[in-house]
N, C-alpha and C positions, 0 to 999 in steps of 0.2 A: 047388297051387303047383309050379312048376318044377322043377327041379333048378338052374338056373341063378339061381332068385330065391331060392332057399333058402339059394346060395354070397353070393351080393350082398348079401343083407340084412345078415347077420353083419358081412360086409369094411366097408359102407358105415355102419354103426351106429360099428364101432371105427376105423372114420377118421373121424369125426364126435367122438368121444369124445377122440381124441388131438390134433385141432387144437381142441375146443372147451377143454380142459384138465376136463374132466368129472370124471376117475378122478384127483385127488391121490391125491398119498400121505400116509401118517398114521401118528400115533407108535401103538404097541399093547405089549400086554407081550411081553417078551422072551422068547427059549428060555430055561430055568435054567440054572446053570452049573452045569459036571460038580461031582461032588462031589471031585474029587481039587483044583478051582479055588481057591486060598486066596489072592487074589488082594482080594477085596472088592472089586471094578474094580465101577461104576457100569455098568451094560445097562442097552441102550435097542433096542426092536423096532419097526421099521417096516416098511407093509403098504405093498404098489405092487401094480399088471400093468404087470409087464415089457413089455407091448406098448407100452404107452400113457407110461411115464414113464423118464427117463432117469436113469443112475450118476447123475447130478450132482445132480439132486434128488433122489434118495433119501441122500446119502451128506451134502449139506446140513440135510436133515432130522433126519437125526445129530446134525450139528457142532451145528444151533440148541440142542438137546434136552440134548445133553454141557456146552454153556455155552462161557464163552470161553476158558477157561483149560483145558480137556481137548479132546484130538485122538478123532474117533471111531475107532477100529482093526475090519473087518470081519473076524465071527468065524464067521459062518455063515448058511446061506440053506435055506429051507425054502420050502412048498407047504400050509397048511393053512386050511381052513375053520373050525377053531375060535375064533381068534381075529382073521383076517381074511374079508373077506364075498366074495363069490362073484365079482365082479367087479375084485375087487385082492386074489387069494388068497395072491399070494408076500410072506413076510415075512424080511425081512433081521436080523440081531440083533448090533450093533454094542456093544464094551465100549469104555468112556469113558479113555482115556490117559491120564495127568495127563502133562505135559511133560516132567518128569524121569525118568519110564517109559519114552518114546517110546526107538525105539530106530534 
């Protein structure tokens, strides 16, 4: 194989993937909260690739998952294979707002 079809293959697979919508994103579990957090705020964790999906649907995936009465608030972003799979490894970890918290 190439060098040139070795670059292609990758580029043409993940344009394929981000106009076919292949890689949603998806709720997972969340980072914990630090233990100094005495908050009890509802966390919600979702997996994306950054390449293939956009702030708005990830940040929607939230708001669904928070419900309609809580604003998601983003509280941190991570990179792991544990609880997301190899193909949408970034996981975002959103605390649920109630409206009168919002600030």
């Amino acid at each position: 194989m190439t060098r040139l079809a070795r670059f292609a293959l990758p580029v043409l697979l993940l344009g394929l993937a981000r106009c076919g919508g292949w890689l949603p994103p998806f709720e997972t579990v969340p980072l914990p909260a630090p233990t100094d957090d005495t908050s009890g705020a509802m966390r919600v964790g979702v997996c994306y690739n950054f390449l293939t999906t956009t702030a708005d649907a990830v940040r929607g995936l939230a708001a669904a998952s928070c419900g309609p009465t809580a604003k998601p608030q983003p509280v941190e972003r991570d990179v792991s294979l544990n609880y997301c799979p190899l193909l949408t490894p970034t996981r975002a970890t959103f605390t649920c707002a109630a409206p009168d918290n919002q600030q």
